[in-house]
mmCIF file as Biopython writes it, N, C-alpha, C and O atoms, coordinates in Angstrom:
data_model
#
loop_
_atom_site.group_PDB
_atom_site.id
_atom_site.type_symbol
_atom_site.label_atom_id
_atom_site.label_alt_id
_atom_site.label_comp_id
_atom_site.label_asym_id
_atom_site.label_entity_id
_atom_site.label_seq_id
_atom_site.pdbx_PDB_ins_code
_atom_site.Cartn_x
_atom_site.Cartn_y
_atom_site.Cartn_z
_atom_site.occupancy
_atom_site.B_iso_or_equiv
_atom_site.auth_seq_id
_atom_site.auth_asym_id
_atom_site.pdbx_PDB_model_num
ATOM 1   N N  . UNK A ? 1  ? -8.802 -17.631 3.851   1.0 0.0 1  A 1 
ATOM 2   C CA . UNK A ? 1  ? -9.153 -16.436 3.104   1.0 0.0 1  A 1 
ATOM 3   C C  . UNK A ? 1  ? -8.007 -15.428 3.224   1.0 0.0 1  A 1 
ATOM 4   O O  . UNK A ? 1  ? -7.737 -14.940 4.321   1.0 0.0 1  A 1 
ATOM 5   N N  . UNK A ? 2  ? -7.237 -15.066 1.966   1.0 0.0 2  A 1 
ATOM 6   C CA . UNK A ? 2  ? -6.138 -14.064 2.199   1.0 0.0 2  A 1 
ATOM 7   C C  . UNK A ? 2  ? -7.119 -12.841 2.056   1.0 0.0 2  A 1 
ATOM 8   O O  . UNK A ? 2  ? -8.147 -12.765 1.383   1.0 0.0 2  A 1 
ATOM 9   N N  . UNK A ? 3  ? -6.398 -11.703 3.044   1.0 0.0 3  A 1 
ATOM 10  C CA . UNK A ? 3  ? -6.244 -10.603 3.789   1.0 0.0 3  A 1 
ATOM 11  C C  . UNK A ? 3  ? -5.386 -9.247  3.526   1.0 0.0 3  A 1 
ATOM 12  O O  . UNK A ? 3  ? -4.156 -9.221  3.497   1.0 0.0 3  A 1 
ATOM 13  N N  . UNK A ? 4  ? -5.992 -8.452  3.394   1.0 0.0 4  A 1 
ATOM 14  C CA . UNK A ? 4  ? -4.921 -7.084  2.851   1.0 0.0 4  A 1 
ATOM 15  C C  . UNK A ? 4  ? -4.471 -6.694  4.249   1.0 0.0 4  A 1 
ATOM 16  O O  . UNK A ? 4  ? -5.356 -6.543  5.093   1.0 0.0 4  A 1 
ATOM 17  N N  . UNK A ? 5  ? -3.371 -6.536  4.550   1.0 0.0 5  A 1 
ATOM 18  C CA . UNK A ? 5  ? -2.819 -5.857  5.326   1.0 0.0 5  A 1 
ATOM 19  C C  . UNK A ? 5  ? -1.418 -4.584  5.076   1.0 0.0 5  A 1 
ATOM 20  O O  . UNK A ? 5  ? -0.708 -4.546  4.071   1.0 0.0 5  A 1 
ATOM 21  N N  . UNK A ? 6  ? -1.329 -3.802  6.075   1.0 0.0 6  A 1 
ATOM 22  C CA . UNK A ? 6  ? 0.287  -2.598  5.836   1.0 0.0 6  A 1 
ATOM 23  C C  . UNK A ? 6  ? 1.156  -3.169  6.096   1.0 0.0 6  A 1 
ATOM 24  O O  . UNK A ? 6  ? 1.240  -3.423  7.297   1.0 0.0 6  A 1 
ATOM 25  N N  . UNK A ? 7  ? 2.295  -3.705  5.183   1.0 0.0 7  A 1 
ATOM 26  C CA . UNK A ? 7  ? 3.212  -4.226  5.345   1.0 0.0 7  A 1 
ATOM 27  C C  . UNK A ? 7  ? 4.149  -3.274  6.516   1.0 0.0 7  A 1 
ATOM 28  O O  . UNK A ? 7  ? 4.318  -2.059  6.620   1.0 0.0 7  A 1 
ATOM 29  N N  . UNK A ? 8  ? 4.649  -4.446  7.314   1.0 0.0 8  A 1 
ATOM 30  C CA . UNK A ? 8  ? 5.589  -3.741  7.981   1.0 0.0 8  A 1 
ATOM 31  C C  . UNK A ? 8  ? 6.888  -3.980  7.958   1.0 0.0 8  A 1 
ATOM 32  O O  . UNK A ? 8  ? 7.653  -3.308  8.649   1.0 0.0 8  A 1 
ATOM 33  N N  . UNK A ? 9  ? 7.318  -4.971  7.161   1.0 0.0 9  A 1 
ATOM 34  C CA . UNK A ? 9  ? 8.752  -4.847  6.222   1.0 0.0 9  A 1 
ATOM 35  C C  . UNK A ? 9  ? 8.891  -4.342  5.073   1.0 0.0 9  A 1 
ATOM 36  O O  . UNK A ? 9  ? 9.989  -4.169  4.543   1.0 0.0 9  A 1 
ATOM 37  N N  . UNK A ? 10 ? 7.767  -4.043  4.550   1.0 0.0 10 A 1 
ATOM 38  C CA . UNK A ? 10 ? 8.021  -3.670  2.937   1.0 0.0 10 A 1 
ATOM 39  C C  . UNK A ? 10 ? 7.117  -2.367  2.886   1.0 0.0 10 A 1 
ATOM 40  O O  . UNK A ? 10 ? 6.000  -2.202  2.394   1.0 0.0 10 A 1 
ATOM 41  N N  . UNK A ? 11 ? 7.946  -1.514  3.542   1.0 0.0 11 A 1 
ATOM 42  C CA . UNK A ? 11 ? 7.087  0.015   3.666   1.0 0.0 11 A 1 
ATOM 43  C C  . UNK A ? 11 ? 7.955  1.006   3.535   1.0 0.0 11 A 1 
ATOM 44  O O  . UNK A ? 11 ? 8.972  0.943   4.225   1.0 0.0 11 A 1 
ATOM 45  N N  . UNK A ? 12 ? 7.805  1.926   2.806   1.0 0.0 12 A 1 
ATOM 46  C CA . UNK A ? 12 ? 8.295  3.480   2.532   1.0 0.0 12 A 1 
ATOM 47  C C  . UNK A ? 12 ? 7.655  4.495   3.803   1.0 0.0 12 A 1 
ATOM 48  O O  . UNK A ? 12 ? 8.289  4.876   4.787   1.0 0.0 12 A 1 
ATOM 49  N N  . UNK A ? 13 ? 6.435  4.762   3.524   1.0 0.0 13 A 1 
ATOM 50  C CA . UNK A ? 13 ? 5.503  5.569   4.330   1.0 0.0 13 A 1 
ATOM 51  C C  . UNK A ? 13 ? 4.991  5.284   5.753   1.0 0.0 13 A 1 
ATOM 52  O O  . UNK A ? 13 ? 5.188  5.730   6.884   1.0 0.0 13 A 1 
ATOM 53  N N  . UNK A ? 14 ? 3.913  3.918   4.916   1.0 0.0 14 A 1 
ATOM 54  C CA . UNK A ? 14 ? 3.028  3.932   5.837   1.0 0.0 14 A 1 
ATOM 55  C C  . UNK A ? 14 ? 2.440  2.327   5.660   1.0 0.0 14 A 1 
ATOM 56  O O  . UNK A ? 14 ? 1.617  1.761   6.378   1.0 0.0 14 A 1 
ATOM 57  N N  . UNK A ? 15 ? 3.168  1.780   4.423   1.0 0.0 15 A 1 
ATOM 58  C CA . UNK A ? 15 ? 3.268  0.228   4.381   1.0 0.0 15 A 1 
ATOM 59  C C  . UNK A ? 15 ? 1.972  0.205   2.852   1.0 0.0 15 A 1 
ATOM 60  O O  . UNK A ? 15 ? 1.904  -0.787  2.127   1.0 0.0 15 A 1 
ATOM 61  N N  . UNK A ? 16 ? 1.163  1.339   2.644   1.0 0.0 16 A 1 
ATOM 62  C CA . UNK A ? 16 ? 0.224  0.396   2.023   1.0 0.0 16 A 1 
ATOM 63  C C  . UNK A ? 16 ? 0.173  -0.016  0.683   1.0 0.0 16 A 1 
ATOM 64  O O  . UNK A ? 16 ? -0.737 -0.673  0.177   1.0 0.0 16 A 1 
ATOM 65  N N  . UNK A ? 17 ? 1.478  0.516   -0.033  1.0 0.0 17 A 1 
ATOM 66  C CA . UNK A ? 17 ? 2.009  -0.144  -0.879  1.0 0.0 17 A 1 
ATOM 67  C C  . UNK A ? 17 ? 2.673  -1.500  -1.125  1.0 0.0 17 A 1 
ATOM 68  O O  . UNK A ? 17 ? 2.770  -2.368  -1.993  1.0 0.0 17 A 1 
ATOM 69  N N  . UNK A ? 18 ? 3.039  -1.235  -0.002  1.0 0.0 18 A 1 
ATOM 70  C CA . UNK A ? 18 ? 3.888  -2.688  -0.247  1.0 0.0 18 A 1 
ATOM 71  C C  . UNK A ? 18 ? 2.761  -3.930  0.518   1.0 0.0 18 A 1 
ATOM 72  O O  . UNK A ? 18 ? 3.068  -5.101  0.297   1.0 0.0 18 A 1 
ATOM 73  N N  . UNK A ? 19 ? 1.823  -3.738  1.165   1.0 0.0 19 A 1 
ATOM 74  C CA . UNK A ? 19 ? 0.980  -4.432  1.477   1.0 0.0 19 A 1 
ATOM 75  C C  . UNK A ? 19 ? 0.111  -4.678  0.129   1.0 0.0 19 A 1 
ATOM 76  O O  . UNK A ? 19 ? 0.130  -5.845  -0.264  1.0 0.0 19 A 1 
ATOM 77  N N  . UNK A ? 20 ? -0.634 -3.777  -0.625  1.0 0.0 20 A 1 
ATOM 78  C CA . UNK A ? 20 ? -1.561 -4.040  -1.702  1.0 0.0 20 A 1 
ATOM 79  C C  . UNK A ? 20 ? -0.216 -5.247  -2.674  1.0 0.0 20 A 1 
ATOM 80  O O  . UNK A ? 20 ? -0.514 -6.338  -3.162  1.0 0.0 20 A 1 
ATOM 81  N N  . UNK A ? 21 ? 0.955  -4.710  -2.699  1.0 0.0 21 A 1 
ATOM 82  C CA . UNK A ? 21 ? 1.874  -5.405  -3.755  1.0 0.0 21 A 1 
ATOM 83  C C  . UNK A ? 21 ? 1.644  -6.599  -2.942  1.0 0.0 21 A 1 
ATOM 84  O O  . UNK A ? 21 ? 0.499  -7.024  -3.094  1.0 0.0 21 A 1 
ATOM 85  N N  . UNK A ? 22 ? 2.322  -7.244  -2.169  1.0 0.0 22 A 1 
ATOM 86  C CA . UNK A ? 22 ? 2.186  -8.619  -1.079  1.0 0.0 22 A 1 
ATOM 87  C C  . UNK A ? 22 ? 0.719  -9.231  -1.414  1.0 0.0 22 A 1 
ATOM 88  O O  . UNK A ? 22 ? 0.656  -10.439 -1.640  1.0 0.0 22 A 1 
ATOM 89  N N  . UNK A ? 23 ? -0.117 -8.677  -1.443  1.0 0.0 23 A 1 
ATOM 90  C CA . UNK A ? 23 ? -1.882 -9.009  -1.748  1.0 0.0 23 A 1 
ATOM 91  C C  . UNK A ? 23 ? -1.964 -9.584  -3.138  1.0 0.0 23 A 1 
ATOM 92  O O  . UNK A ? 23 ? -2.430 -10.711 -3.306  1.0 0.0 23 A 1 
ATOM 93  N N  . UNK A ? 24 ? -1.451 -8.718  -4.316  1.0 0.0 24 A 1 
ATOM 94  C CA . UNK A ? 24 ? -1.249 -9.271  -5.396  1.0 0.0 24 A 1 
ATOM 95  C C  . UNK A ? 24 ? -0.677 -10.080 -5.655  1.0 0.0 24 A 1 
ATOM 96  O O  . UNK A ? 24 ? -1.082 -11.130 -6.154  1.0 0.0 24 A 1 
ATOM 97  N N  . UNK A ? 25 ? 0.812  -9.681  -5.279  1.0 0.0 25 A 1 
ATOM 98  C CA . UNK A ? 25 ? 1.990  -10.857 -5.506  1.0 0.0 25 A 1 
ATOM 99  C C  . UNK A ? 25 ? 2.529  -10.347 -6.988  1.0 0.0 25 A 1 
ATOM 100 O O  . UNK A ? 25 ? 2.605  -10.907 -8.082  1.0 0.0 25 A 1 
ATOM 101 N N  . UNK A ? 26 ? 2.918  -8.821  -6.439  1.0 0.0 26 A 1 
ATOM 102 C CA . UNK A ? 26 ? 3.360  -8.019  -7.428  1.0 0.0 26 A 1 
ATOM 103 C C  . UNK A ? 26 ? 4.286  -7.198  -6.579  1.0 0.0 26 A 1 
ATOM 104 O O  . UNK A ? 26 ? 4.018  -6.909  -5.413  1.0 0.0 26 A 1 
ATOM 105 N N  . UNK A ? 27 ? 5.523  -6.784  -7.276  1.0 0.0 27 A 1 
ATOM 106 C CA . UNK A ? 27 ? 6.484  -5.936  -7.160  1.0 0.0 27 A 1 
ATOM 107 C C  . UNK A ? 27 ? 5.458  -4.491  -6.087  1.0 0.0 27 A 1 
ATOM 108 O O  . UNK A ? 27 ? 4.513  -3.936  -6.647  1.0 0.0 27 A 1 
ATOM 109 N N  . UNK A ? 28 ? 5.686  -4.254  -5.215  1.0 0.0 28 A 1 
ATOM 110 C CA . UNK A ? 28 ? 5.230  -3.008  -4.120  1.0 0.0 28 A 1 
ATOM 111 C C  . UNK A ? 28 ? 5.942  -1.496  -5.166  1.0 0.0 28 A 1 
ATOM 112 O O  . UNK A ? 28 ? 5.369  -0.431  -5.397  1.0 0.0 28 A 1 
ATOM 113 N N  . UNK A ? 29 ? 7.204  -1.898  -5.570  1.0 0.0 29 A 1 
ATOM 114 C CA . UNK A ? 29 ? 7.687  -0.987  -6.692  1.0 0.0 29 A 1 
ATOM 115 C C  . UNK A ? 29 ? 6.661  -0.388  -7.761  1.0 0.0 29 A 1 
ATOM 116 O O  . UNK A ? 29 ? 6.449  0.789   -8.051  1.0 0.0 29 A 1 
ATOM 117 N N  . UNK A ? 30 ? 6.044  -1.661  -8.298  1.0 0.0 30 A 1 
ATOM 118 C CA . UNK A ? 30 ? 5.306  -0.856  -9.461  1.0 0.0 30 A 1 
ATOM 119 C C  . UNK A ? 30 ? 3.803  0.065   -8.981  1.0 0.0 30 A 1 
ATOM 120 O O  . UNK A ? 30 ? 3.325  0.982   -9.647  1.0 0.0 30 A 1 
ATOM 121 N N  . UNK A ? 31 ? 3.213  -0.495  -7.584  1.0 0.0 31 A 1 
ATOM 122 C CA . UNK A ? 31 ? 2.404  0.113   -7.486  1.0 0.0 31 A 1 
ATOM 123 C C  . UNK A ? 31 ? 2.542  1.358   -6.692  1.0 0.0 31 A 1 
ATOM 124 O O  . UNK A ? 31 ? 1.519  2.043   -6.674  1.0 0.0 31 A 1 
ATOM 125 N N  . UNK A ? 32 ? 3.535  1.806   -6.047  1.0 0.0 32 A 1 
ATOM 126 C CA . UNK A ? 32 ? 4.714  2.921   -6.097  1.0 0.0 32 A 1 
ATOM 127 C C  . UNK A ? 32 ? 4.541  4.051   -7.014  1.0 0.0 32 A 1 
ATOM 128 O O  . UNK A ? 32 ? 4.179  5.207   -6.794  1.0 0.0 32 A 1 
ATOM 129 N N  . UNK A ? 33 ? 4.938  3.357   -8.263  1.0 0.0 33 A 1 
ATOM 130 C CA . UNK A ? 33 ? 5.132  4.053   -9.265  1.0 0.0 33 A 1 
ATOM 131 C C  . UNK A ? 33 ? 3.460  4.484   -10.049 1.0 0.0 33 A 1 
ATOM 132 O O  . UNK A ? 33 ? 3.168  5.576   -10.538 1.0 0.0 33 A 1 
ATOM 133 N N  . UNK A ? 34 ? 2.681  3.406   -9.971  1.0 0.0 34 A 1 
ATOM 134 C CA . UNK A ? 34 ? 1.343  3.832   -10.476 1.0 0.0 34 A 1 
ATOM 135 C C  . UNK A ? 34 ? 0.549  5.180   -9.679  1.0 0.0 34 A 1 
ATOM 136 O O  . UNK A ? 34 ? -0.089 6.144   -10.103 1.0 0.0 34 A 1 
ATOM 137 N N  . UNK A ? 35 ? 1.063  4.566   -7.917  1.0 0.0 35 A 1 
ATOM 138 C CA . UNK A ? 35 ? 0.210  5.698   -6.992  1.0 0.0 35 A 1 
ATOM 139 C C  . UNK A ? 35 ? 0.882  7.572   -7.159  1.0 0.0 35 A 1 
ATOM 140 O O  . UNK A ? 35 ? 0.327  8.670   -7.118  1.0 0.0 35 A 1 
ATOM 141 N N  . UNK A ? 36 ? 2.263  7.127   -7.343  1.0 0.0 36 A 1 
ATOM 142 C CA . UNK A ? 36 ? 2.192  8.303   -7.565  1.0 0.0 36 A 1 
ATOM 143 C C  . UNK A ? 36 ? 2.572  9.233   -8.778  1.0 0.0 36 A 1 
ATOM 144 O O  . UNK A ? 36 ? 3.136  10.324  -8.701  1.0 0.0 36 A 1 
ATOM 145 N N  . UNK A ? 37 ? 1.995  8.341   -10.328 1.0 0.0 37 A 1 
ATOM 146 C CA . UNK A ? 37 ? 1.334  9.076   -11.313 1.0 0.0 37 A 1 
ATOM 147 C C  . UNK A ? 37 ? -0.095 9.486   -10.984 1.0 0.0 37 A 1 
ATOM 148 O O  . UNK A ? 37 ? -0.745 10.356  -11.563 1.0 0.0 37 A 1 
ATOM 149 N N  . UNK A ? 38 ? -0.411 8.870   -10.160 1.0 0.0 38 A 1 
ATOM 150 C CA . UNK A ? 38 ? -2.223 9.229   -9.682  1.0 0.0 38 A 1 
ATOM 151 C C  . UNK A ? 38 ? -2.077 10.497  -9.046  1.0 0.0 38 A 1 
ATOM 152 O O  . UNK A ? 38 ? -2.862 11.404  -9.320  1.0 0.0 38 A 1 
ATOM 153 N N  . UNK A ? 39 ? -0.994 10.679  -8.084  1.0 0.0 39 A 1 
ATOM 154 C CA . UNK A ? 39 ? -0.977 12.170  -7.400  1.0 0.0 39 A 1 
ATOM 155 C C  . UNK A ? 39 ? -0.564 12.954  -8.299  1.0 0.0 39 A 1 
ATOM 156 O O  . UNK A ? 39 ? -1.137 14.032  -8.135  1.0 0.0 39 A 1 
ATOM 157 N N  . UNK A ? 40 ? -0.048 12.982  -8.946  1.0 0.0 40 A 1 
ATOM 158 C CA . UNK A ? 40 ? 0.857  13.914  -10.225 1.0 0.0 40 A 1 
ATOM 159 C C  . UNK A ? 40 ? 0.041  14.475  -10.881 1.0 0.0 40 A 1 
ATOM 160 O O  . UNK A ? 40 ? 0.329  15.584  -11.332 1.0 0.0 40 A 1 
ATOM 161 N N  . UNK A ? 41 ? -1.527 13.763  -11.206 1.0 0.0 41 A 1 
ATOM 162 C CA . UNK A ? 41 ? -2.162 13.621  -12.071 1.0 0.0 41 A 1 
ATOM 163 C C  . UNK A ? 41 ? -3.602 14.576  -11.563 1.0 0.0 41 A 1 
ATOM 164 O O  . UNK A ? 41 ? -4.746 14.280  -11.908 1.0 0.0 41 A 1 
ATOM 165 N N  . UNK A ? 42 ? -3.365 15.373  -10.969 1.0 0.0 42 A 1 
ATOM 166 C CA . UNK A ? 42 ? -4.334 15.710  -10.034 1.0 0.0 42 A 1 
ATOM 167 C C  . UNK A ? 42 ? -5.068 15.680  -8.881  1.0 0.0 42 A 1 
ATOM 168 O O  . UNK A ? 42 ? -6.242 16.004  -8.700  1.0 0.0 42 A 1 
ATOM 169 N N  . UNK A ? 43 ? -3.722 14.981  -7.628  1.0 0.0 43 A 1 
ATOM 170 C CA . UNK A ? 43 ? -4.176 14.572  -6.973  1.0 0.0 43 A 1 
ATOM 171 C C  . UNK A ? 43 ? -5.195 14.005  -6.488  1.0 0.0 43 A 1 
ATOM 172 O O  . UNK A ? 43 ? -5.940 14.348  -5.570  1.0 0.0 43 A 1 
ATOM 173 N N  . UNK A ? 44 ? -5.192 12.859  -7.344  1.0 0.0 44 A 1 
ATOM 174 C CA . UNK A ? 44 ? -5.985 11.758  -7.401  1.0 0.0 44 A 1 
ATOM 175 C C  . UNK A ? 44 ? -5.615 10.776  -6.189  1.0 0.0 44 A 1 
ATOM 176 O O  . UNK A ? 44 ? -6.539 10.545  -5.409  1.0 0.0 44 A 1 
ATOM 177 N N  . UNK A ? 45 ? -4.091 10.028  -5.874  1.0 0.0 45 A 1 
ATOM 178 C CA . UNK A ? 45 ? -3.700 9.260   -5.557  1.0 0.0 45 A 1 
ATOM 179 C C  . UNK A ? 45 ? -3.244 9.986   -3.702  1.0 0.0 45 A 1 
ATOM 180 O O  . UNK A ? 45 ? -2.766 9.278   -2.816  1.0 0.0 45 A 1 
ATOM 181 N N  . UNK A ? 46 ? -3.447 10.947  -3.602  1.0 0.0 46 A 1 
ATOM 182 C CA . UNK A ? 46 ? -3.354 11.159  -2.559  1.0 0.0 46 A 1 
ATOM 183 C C  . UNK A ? 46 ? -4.180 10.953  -1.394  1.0 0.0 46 A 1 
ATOM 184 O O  . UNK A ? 46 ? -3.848 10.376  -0.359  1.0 0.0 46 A 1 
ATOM 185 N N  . UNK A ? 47 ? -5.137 11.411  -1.629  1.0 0.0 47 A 1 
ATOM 186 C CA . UNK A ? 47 ? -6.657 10.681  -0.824  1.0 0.0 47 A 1 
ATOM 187 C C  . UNK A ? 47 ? -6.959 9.465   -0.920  1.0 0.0 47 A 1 
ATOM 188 O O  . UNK A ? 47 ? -7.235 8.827   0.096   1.0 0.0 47 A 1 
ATOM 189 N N  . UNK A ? 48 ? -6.967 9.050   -1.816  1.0 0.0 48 A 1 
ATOM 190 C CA . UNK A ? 48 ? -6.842 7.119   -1.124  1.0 0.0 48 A 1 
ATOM 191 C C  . UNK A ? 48 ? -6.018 6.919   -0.533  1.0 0.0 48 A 1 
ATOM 192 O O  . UNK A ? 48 ? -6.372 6.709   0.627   1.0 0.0 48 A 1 
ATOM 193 N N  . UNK A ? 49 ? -4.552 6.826   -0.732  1.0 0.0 49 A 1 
ATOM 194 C CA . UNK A ? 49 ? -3.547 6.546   0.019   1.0 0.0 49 A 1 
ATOM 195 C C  . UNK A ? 49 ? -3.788 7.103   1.861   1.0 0.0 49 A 1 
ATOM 196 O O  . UNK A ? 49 ? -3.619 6.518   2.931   1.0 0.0 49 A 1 
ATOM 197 N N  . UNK A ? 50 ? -4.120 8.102   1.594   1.0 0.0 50 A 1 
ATOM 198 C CA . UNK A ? 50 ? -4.368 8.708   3.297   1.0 0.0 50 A 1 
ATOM 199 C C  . UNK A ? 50 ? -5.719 7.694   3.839   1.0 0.0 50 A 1 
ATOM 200 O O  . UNK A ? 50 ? -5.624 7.016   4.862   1.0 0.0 50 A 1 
ATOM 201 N N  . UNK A ? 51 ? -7.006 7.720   2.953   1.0 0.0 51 A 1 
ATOM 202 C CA . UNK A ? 51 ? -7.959 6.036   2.929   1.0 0.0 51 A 1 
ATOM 203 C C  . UNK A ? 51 ? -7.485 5.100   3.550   1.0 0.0 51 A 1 
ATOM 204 O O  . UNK A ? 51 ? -7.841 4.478   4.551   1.0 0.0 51 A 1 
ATOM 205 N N  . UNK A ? 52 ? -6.661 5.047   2.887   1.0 0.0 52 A 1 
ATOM 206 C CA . UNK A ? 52 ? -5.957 3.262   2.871   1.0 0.0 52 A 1 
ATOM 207 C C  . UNK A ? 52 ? -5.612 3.290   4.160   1.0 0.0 52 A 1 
ATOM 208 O O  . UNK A ? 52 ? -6.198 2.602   4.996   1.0 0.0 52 A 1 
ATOM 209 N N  . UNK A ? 53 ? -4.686 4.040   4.430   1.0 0.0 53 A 1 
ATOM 210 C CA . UNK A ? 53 ? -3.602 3.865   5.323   1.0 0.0 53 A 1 
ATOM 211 C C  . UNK A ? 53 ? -4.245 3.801   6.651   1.0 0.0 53 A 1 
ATOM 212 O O  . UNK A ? 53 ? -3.727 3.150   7.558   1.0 0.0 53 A 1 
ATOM 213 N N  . UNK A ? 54 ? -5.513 4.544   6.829   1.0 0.0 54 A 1 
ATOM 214 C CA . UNK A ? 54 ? -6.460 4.424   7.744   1.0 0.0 54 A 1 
ATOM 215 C C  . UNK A ? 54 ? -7.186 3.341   8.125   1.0 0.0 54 A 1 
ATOM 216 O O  . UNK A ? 54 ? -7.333 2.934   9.277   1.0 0.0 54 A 1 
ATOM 217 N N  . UNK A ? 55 ? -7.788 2.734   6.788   1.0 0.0 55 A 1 
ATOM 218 C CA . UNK A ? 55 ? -8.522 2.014   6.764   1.0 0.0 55 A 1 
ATOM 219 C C  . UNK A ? 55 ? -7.841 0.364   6.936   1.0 0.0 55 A 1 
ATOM 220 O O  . UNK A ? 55 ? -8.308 -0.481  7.699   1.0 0.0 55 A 1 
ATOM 221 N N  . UNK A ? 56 ? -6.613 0.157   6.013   1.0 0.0 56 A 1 
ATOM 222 C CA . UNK A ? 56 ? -5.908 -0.994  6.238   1.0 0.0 56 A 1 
ATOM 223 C C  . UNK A ? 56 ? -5.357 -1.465  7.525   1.0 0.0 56 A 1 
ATOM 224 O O  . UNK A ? 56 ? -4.476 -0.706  7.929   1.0 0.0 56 A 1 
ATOM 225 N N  . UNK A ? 57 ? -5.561 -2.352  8.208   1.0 0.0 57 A 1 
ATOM 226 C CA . UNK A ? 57 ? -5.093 -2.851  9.126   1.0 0.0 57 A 1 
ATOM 227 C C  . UNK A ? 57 ? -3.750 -3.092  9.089   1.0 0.0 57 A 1 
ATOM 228 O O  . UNK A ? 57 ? -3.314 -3.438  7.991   1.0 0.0 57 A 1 
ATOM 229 N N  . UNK A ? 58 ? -2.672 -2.969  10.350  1.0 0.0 58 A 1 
ATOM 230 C CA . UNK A ? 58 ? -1.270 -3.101  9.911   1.0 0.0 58 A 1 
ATOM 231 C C  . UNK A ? 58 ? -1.148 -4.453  10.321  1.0 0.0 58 A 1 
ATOM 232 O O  . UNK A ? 58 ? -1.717 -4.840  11.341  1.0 0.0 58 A 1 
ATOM 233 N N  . UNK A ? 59 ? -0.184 -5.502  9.342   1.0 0.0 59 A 1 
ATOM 234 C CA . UNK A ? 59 ? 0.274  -6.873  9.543   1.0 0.0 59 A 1 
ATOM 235 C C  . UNK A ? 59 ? 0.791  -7.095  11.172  1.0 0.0 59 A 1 
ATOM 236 O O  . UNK A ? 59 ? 1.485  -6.176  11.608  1.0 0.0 59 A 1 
ATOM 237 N N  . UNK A ? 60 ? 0.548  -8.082  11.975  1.0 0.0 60 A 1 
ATOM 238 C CA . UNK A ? 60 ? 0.959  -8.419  12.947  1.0 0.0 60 A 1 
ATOM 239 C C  . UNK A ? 60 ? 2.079  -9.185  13.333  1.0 0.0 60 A 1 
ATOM 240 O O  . UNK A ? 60 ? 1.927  -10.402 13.228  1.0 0.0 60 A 1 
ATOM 241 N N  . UNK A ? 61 ? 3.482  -8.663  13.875  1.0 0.0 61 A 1 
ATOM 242 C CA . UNK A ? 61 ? 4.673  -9.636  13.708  1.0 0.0 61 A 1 
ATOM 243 C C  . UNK A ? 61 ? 5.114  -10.072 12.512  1.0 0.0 61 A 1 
ATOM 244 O O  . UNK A ? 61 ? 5.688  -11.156 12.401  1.0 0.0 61 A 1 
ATOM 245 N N  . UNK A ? 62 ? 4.870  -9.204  11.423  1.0 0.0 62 A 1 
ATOM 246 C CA . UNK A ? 62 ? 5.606  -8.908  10.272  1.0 0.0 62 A 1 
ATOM 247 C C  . UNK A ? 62 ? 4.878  -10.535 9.154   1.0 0.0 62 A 1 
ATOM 248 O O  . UNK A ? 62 ? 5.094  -11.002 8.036   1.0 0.0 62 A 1 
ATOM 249 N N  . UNK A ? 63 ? 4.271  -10.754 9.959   1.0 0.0 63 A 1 
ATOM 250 C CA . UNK A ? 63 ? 3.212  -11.980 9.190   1.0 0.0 63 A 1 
ATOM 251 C C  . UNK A ? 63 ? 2.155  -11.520 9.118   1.0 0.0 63 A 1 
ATOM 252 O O  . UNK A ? 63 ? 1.791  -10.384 9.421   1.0 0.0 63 A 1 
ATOM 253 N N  . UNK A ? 64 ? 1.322  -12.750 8.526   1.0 0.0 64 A 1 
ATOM 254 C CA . UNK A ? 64 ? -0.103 -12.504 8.500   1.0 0.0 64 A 1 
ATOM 255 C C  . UNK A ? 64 ? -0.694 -13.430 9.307   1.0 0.0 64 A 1 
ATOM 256 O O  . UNK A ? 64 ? -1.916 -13.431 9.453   1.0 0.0 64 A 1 
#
């Protein structure tokens, strides 16, 4: 069963971009770019992200 985890090679912040991207098996870039038209947008994308980052477990030894 694959697993969302915070990337800990493929992180800007706090990883949970590049973890949701790794989950998909999508560019961490584009969802980057989606999260933060969501903050732009009325800070929408800010409170999940602080969510997430809480809630997501961080990857162990840069694996899963």
């Amino acid at each position: 069963m694959k697993k969302i985890y915070r990337s800990k090679t493929n992180r800007i912040i706090g990883g949970v971009c590049g973890g949701i991207g790794e989950y998909f098996d999508i560019d961490p870039s584009v969802i980057r770019v989606i999260w933060v038209l969501l903050t732009m947008l009325g800070a929408f994308g800010l409170i999940p992200y602080l969510l997430c980052w809480l809630i997501i477990p961080q990857e162990k030894n840069g694996f899963y």
